[in-house]
C-alpha positions as CSV (number, residue, x, y, z in Angstrom):
1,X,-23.6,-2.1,2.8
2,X,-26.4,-4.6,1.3
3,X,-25.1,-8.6,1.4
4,X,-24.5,-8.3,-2.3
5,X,-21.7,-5.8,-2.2
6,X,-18.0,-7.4,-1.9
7,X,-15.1,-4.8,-0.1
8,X,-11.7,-5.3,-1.0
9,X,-8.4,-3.7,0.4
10,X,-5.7,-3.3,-2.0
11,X,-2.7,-2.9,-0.3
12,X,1.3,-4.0,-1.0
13,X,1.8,-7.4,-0.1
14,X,4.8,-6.4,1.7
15,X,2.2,-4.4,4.2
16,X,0.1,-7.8,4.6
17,X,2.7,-8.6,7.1
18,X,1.7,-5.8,9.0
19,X,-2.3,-5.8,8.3
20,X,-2.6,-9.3,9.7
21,X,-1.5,-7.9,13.1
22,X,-3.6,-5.0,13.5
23,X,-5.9,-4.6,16.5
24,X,-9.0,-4.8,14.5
25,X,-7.2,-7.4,11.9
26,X,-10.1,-10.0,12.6
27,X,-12.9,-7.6,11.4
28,X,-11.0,-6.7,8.3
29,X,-10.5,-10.5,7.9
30,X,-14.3,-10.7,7.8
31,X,-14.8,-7.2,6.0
32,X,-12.6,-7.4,3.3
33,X,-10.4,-9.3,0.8
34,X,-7.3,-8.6,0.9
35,X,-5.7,-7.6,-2.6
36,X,-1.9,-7.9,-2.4
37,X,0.1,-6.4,-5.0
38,X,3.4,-7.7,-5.4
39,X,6.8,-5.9,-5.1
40,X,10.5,-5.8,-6.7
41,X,12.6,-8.5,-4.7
42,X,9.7,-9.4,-1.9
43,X,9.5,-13.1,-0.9
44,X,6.0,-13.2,-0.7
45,X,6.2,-16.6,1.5
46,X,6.3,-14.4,4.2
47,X,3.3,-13.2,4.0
48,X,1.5,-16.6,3.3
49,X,3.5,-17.7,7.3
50,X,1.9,-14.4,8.5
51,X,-1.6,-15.1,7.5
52,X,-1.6,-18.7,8.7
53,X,-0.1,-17.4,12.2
54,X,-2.7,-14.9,12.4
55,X,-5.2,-16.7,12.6
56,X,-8.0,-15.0,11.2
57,X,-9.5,-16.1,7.9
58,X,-8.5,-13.9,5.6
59,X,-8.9,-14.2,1.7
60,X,-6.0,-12.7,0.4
61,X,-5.2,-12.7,-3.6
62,X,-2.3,-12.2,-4.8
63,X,-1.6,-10.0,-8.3
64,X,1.7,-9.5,-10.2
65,X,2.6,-6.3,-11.1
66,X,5.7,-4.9,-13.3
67,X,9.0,-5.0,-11.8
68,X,8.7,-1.0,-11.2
69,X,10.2,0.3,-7.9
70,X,7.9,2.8,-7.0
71,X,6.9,3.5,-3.5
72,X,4.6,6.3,-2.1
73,X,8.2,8.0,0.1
74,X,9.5,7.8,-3.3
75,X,6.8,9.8,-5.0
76,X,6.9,12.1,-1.9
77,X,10.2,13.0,-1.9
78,X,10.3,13.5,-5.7
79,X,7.2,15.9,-5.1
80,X,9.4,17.6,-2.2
81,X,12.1,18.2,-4.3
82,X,10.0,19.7,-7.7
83,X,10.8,16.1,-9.6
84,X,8.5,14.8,-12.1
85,X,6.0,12.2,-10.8
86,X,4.5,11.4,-14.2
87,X,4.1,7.3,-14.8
88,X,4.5,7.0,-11.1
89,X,1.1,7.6,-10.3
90,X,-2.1,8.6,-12.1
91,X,-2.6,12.3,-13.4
92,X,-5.5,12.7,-11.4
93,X,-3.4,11.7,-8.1
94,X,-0.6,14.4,-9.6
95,X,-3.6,17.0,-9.9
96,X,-4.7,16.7,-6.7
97,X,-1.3,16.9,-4.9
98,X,-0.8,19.9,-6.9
99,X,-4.3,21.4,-6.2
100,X,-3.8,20.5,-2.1
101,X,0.1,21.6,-2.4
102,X,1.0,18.4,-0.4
103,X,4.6,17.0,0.3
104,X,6.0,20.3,-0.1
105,X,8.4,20.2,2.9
106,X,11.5,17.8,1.8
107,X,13.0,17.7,5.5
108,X,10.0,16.4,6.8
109,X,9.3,14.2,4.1
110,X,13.0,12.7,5.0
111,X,12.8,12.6,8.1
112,X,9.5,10.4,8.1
113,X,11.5,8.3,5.7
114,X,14.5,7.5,7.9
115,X,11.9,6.3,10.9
């Protein structure tokens, strides 16, 4: 990409935790900032220890979103089990699961879930 373009990784900032140790975590330190979307009940003090333990230099900014307890296994599962999805995720996310017929097994789905 040309100098002037600016990449950003939008992620949970309960995953930060994890992103900062990735094999590759200095090049998306360099690649990327990091936006971190906060979550229901998450201290996000952990994260800011993780970062500064990394090492790396990432640029990470943090942005509050509604209290709402949605997580992708959630949306999954509902799929799975024929459960409406609607203000969970966009309509053109809904389309497209319906179109590709994806999450349709509810054991697997569980399964991943409990692992």
């Amino acid at each position: 990409y040309p100098d002037n373009v600016k990449l950003y990784f939008i992620t949970g900032a309960d995953a930060i935790l994890d992103i900062v140790s990735w094999r590759d975590a200095g090049d998306i330190a360099e690649l990327a900032t990091l936006i971190a979307a906060t979550r229901p009940g998450y201290d996000i003090s952990q994260a800011h220890v993780r970062i500064e333990a990394s090492g790396y230099p990432f640029d990470v900014r943090y942005i509050e979103i509604p209290a709402l307890a949605i997580s992708s296994t959630n949306i999954r599962q509902r799929v799975a089990l024929g459960k409406s999805v609607r203000y969970l995720t966009s309509e053109s996310v809904v389309g497209y699961i319906r179109k590709n017929n994806l999450y349709q097994d509810v054991d697997v789905i569980e399964r991943g879930a409990e692992s």
